[in-house]
N, C-alpha and C positions, 0 to 999 in steps of 0.2 A: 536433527531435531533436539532440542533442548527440554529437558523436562522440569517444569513450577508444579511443586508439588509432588503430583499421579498424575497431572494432564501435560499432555504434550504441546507444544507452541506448532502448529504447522503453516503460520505463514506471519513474517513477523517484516513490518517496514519500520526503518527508523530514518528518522530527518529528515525524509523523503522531498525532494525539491523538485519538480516536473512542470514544462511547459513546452512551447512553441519558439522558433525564430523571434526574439523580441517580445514571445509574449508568456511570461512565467502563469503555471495555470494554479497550482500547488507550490507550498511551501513552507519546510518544515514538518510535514507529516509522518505522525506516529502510531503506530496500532499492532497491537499483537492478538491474534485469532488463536484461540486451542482447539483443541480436536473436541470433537461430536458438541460445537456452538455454532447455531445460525446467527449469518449477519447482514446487517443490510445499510446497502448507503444509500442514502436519502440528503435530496436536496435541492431545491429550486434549480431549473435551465440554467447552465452558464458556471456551476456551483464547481465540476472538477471529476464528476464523479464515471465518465467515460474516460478522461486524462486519468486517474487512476486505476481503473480497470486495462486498461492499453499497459500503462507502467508495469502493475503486478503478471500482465501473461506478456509481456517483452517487446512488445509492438515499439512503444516510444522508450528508448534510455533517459533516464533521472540525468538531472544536469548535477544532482548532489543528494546523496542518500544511498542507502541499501534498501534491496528487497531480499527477502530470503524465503522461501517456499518449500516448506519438509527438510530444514534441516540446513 
């Protein structure tokens, strides 16, 4: 874990590229979460936001990017 500031980063994607056989879902995503902050992904059907969540708990591998979770 990395600390900015007193708050801790515990889940931190950078450049994140993520999709399907031929079909890129995400691209280029970035975001860093600290500790005791709710978040929430919002976004129209089609938007990424299950291809991300699969990405961050390891189900689908990023074709380009890191994920990093507590450190």
């Amino acid at each position: 874990m990395k600390v900015e500031g007193f708050t801790l980063r515990l889940l931190e994607i950078d450049q994140l590229t993520v999709g399907y056989p031929s079909l890129p879902v995400l691209e280029n995503v970035s975001l860093t979460v600290c500790q005791q902050r709710i978040v929430a992904v919002v976004g129209p059907n089609g938007s990424g936001k299950t291809t991300l969540l699969k990405a961050v708990s390891g189900l689908i591998r990023p074709v380009k990017g890191h994920i990093r979770f507590a450190g």
